[in-house]
N, C-alpha and C positions, 0 to 999 in steps of 0.2 A: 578456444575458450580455456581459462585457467581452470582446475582446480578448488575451491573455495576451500580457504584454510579455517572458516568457521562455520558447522554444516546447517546454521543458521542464514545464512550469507549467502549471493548469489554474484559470481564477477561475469556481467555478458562487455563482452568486445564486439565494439562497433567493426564489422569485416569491411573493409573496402578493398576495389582495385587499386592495387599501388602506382597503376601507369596513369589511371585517371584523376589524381590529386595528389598534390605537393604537400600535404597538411602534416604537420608531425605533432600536431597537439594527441593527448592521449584522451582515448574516449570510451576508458573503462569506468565503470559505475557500479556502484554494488545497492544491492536490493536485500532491505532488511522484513524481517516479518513486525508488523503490528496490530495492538490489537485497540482500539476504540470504545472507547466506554460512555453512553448515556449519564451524566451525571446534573441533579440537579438541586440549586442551593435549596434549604426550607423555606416555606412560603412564595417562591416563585413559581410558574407557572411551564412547562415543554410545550413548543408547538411542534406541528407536524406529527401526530402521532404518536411521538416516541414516550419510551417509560422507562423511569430511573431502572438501570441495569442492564437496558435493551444493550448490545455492541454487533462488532462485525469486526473479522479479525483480515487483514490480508496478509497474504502467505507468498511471496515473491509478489507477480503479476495479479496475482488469483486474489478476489477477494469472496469472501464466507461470511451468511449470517445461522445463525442456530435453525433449526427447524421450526417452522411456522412462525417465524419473525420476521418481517420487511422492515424498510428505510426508504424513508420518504428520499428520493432524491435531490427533493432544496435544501434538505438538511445537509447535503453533501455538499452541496457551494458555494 
């Protein structure tokens, strides 16, 4: 694995055996942090629970919400 030249940024390398595949595509990827915000127009309505400001922020793999806040997970799909 590289180095990540922004320590925002996360560069993972696919490992493979090099005797078990011919592939020379490159299968680096980089993993940004973000964060997710509840936003909702005036006079319409959030389902699922959620409330203007509610977020959840993920950080590489990892994802985080605040203390004592959930996410409905249909909201997620």
């Amino acid at each position: 694995m590289t180095e990540p030249k922004d320590p925002n940024t996360l560069n993972i390398t696919n490992i493979t055996d090099s005797k078990t595949t011919n592939n020379t595509e490159d299968d680096t990827f980089q993993l940004y942090d973000l964060r997710v915000d509840v936003i909702c127009p005036p006079g319409k309505r959030i389902l699922c629970g959620a409330k203007p400001g509610d977020h959840f922020t993920l950080q590489g793999e990892m994802m985080y919400l605040p203390p004592g806040q959930g996410i409905s997970i249909y909201s997620l799909g």
